[in-house]
C-alpha positions in Angstrom: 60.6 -161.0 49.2 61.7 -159.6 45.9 62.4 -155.6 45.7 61.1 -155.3 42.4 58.4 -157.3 40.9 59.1 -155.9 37.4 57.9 -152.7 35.9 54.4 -153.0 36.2 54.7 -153.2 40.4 57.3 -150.6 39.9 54.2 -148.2 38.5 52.2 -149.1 41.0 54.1 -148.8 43.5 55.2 -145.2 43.0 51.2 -144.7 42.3 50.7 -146.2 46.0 53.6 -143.6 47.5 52.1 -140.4 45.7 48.3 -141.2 46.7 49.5 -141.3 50.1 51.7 -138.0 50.3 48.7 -136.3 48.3 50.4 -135.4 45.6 48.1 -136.3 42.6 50.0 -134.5 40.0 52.6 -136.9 40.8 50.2 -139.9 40.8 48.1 -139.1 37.5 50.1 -139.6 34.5 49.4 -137.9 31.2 46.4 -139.8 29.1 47.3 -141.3 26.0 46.5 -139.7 22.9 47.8 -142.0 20.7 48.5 -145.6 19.9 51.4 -146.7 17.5 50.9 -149.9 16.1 53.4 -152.2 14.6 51.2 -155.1 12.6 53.0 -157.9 10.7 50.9 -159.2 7.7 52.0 -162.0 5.1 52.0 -161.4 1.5 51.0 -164.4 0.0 49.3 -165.9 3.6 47.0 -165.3 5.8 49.1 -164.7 8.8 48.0 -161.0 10.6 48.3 -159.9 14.1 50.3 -156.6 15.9 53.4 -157.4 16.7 53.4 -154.7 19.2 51.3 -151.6 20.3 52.8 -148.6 22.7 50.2 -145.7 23.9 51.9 -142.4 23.7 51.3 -138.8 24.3 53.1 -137.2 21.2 55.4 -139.9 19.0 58.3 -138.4 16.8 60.6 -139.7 14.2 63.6 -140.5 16.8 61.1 -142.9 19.2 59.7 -144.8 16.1 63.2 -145.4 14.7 64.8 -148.1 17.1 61.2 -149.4 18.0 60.8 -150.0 14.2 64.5 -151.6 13.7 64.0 -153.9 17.1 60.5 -154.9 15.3 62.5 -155.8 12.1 64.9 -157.8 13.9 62.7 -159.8 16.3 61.0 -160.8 12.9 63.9 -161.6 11.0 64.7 -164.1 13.9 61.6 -165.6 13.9 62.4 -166.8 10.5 59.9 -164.3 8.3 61.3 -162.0 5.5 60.3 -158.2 6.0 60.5 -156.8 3.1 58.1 -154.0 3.3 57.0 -151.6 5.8 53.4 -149.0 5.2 52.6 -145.8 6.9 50.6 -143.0 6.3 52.0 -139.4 5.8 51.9 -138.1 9.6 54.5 -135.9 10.7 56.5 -138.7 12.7 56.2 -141.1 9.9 57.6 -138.6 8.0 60.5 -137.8 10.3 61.2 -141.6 10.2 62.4 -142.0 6.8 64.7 -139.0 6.8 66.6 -140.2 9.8 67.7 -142.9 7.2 69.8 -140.6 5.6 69.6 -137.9 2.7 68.5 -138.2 -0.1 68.4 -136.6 -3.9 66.4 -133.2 -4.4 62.9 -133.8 -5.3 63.4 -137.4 -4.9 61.4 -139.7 -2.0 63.6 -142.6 -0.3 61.4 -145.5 -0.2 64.0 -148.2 0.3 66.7 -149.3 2.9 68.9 -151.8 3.3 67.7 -154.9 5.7 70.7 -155.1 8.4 69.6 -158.5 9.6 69.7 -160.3 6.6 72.6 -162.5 5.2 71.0 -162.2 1.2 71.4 -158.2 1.3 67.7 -157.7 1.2 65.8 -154.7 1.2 63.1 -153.5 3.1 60.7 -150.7 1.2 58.6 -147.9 2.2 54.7 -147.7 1.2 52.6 -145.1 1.8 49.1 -146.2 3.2 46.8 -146.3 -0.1 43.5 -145.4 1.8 45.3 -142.5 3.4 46.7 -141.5 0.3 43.0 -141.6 -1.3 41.9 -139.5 1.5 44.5 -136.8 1.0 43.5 -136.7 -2.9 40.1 -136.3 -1.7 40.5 -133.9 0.2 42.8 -131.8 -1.7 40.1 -131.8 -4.8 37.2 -131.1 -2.6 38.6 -128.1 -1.0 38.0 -125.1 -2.3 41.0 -123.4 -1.3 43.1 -125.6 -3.7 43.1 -125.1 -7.3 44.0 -128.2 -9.0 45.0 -128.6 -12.5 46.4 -130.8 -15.0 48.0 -129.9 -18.4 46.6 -126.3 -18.4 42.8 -127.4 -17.2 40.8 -127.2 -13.8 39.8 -130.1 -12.2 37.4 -129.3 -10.0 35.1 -131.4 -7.2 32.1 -129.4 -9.3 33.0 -131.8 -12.0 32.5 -134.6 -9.7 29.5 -133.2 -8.2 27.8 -132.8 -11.9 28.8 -136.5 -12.7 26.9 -137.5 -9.9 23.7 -135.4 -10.5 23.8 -136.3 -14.2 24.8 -139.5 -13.9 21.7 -140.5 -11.4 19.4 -140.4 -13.9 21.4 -141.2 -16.9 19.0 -144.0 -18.6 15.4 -142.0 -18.8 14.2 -145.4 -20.3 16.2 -147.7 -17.5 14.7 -145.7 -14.7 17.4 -146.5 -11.5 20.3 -147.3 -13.5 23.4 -144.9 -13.1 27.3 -144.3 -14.5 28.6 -143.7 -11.7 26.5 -146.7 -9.4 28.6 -146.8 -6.4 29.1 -143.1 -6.0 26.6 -141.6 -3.2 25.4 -138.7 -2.1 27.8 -139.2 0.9 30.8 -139.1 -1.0 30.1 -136.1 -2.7 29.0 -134.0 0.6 31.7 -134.3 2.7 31.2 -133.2 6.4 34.2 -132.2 8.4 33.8 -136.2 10.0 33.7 -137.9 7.0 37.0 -135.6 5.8 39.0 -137.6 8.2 37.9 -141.2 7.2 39.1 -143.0 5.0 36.2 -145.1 3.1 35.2 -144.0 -0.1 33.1 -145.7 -2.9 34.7 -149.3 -3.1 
């Protein structure tokens, strides 16, 4: 018979040998914390689905790198252009783009050259837009930030008195609001809803 069966029987099979010496440190692995996700979506299509998913304890910049460049490649072979890649602003994510190289003071690198391409294409770097609405959020409603802009507070008050003004706006048009898709919700933030990322659409 075969010796190895591929990795999966591998796993199992040093599962098997630690259950039966007793040694279940050696037989539980850590759980997964985590799931990196590596999705493939079409601009101008339809076409959706995750290209490839690993479960992982902790995840840094270093593991996400070649994972990331083997995703690009398999890709490029199948005949589809990459030419954009979004993220949100974890640590890792972050680590990521400066293993690409350095960069000017104060300035953000959100482009890199695509290596599997013959037409010296570039690939670009997004933040994740929901994310980045949930960090704004979340900055304003705190109330250890002060935010300002030109010399003048803004302040989650501000949106807080839209809202309670704005509700009953039209005394003749009893119902009717400014602000019609801002809730109560949004203004009240628990510490849950501080780490979603929906908002008034």
């Amino acid at each position: 018979g075969f010796a190895n069966l591929g990795d999966i029987s591998g796993h199992l099979e040093q599962f098997e040998h630690a259950l039966a010496k007793d040694d279940v440190k050696q037989a539980c692995q850590p759980l997964a914390k985590s799931m990196f996700v590596i999705m493939v979506r079409g601009l101008l299509t339809k076409l959706r689905f995750p290209y490839a998913q690993f479960t992982c304890v902790n995840l840094t910049g270093e593991q996400i790198h070649p994972l990331f460049w083997e995703a690009v490649y398999r890709v490029e072979r199948c005949e589809l252009k990459v030419i954009g890649a979004t993220f949100d602003g974890a640590t890792p994510n972050r680590r990521f783009l400066k293993l690409h190289g350095p960069v000017r003071k104060g300035s953000i690198l959100h482009k890199v050259k695509n290596p599997y391409t013959k037409e010296k294409r570039e690939i670009f770097f997004f933040s994740d837009p929901p994310h980045l609405m949930k960090t704004v959020r979340n900055c304003w409603s705190s109330e250890a930030r002060k935010l300002w802009n030109n010399g003048k507070p803004i302040s989650w008050k501000h949106l807080q008195d839209l809202y309670a003004g704005g509700s009953g706006a039209f005394k003749e048009a009893p119902g009717l609001s400014v602000v019609p898709k801002l809730r109560y919700e949004h203004i009240s933030l628990t510490s849950l809803q501080r780490f979603s990322c929906t908002g008034p659409e």
